[in-house]
C-alpha positions, 0 to 999 in steps of 0.5 A, a space after each residue: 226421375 226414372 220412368 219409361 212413359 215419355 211424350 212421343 213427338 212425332 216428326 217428319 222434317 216439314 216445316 212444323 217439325 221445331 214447333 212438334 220438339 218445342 210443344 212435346 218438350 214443354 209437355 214432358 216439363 210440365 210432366 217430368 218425362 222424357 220426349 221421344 222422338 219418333 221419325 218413321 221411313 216409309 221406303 217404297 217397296 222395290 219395282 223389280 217384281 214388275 219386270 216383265 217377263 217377256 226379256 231375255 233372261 240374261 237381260 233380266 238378270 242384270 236389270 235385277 242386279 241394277 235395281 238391287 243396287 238401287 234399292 240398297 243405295 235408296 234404304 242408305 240414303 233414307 237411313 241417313 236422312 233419319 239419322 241426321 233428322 232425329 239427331 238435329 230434332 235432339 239438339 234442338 230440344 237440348 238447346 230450348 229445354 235443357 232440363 228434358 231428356 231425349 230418346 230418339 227412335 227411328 222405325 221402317 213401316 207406317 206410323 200408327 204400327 210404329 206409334 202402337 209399338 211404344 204404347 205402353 210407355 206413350 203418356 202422349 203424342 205431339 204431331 204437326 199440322 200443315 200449316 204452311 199455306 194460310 191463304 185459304 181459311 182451311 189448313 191442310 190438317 194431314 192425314 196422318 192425323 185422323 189415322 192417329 187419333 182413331 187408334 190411340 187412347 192417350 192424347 194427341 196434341 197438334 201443332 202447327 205454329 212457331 212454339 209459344 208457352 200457353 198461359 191459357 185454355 179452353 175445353 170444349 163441352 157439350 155434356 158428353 162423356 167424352 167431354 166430361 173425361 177432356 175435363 176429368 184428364 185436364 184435372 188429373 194432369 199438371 200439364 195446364 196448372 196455373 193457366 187461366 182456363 175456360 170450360 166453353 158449351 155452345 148453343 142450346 142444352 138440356 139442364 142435365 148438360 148445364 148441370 154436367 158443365 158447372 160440375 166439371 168446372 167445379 171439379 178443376 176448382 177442388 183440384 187447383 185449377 183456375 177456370 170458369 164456365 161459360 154458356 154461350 149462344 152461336 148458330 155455329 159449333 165451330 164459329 162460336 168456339 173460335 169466336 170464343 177464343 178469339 175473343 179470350 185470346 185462348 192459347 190450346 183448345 182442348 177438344 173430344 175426338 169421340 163421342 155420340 154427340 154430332 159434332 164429335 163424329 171424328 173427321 167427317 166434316 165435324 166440329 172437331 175437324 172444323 176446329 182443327 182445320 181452322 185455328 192455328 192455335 195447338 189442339 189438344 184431342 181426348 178420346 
């Protein structure tokens, strides 16, 4: 298939960067696209300008000639590191899913401009979570993540574990229009076919809310999907969501990253934020 939409995987050489090639191919499986690995050099700006103009201009000159070297020999380095990174990221994705082909892209400058840059051909973006210290309760989510998400309108899934094939789902609902369209985007894509899926609503709601919540459901029935809703009490959001997942042994959490409800204001001690920073399972966010 021909196409020039792909999956952007979005990698930095941490220790999550398998699990962000792993998730990213079986995204583009699922939806017969390409993946397109993405690692971005953000190489320091030069200290020369900070030369102190009180030295002899002999001297300055050749300070400015040492730090042009240094900053020649610094881009090489990083230009090599990226090569090497994007290439390895190829390989492993070739080894674990044969049938997915690769891009790879490597840009100079921040993330989000470089992510806007392929905007007309991102289906979706994979990003990893640091997840590496699990002592503590919380993860260190990134703070990529949060820049991300409030500037992109296709999906953002992440990631943190070793990669396992989801056989299951949950969506969280409230009601709202942003939970309504993570429902609307679930039924419209391949992606979650065939797993067992779960639309999850917490605490206590209006009927026009219930009313919204049996809709969706049945809305994924009349496209295929198997799901079902569930009401369910919690004194907490977020404690109830992942009790329920616990429970149900939930593989991938799809989540509103917007919306006016409060416990979809996006990374400022939210539901969303809780969710994210405490599971370690993939989240899925739907602006």
């Amino acid at each position: 298939m021909t196409t020039s939409q792909h999956i952007l995987a979005c990698i930095d050489g941490s220790a999550v960067t398998e699990s962000v090639c792993d998730y990213a191919a079986w995204y583009a499986s699922k939806l017969n696209l390409p993946v397109g690995i993405l690692h971005v050099s953000d190489i320091p700006a030069s200290s020369r300008r900070d030369l102190s103009g009180a030295i002899g201009v002999n001297s300055r000159q050749f300070l400015l000639e040492e730090l042009s070297q240094l900053d020649e020999q610094r881009a090489k380095v990083v230009n090599s590191y990226s090569n090497a990174l994007v290439q390895d990221a190829k390989s492993h994705v070739q080894s674990s899913f044969a049938e997915v082909g690769v891009r790879v892209y490597q840009r100079h400058g921040k993330l989000l401009p470089s992510i806007e840059h392929f905007k007309d051909e991102n289906r979706a973006i994979v990003m990893g979570r640091r997840g590496e210290d699990h002592k503590n309760s919380r993860i260190n989510i990134g703070s990529q993540i949060e820049t991300v998400a409030r500037g992109s309108e296709v999906p953002i899934l992440i990631c943190s574990e070793k990669f396992e094939e989801p056989s299951s789902y949950m969506i969280a609902f409230d009601g709202s229009k942003t939970s309504i369209k993570a429902a609307w985007m679930v039924g419209k894509s391949p992606l979650l076919k065939g797993l067992k899926g779960h639309i999850v609503m917490v605490g206590n709601h209006n009927d026009a809310a219930k009313q919204s919540m049996s809709a969706a459901a049945a809305q994924l029935e009349d496209a295929g999907f198997i799901v079902e809703a569930h009401h369910i009490s919690a004194a907490d959001a977020v404690d109830g969501l992942l009790t329920f997942q616990l429970e149900y042994d939930i593989d991938i959490m799809i989540v509103g990253a917007y919306g006016h409800s409060k416990w979809q204001q996006l990374f400022l001690g939210s539901t969303t934020t809780e969710i994210i920073a405490s599971t370690l399972s993939p989240v899925i966010l739907v602006r």
